[in-house]
C-alpha positions in Angstrom: 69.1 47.4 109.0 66.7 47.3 112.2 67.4 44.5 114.2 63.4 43.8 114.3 63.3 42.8 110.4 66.4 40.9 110.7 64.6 38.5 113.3 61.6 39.0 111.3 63.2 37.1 108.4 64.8 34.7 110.5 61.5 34.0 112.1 59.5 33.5 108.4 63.1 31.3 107.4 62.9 28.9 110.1 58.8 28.5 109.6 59.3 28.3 106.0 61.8 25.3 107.2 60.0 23.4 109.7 56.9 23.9 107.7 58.2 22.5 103.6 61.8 21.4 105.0 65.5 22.6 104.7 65.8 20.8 100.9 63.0 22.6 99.9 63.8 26.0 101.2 67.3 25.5 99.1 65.0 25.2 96.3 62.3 28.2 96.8 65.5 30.1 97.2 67.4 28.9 93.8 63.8 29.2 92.0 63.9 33.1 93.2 67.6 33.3 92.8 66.9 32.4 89.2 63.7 34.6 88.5 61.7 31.3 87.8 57.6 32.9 87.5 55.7 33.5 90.6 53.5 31.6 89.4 55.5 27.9 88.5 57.2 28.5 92.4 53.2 29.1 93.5 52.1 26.2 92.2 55.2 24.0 93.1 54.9 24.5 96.5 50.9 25.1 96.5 50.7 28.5 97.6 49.4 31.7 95.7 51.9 34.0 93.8 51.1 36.6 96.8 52.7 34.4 99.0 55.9 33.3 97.0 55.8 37.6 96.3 56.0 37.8 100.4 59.0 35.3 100.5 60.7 36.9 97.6 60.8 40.4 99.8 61.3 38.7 102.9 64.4 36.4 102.2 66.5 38.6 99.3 66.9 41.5 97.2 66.7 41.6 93.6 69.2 43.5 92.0 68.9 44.4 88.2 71.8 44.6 86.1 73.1 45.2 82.6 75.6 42.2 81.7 77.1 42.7 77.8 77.0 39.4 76.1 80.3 37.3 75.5 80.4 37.6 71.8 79.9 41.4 71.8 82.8 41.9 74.7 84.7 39.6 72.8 84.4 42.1 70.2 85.3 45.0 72.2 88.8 43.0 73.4 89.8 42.0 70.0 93.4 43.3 69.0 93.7 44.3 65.8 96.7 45.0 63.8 97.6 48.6 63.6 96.8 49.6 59.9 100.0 50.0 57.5 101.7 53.3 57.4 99.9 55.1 54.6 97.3 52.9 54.4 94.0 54.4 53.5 95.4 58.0 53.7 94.5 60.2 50.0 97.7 61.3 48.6 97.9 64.9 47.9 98.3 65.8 44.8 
């Protein structure tokens, strides 16, 4: 990473901060963290949804993931009992 954008977000960072306050750059950044609309963060902090779009690029990367569900790993893990010797087999005859 060029050295130039790092002080380039550290630049925007502290103006965000002096401008709205530490508190609330805590909270721009858990609203982005958590994908809460452009919009809702736009009008919460009275900007337009260009604007929270900028901050979004300028303080943090989205990465997009796949996470299975709980209840469908759970049914991946589950141990069942090995079937009975015989069990289910045709006999030949």
């Amino acid at each position: 990473m060029p050295i130039s954008n790092a002080r380039s977000r550290e630049r925007v960072a502290r103006n965000f901060i002096k401008t709205y306050g530490r508190a609330q750059f805590r909270r721009l950044l858990e609203a982005l963290a958590h994908s809460e609309s452009g919009q809702a963060v736009a009008e919460e902090f009275g900007v337009s949804r260009e604007r929270v779009r900028q901050w979004k690029n300028t303080f943090g990367t989205v990465i997009t993931m796949y996470q299975v569900h709980p209840e469908v790993d759970r049914i991946l893990n589950e141990r069942r009992p090995p079937p009975k010797s015989g069990a289910g087999l045709e006999q030949a005859g």
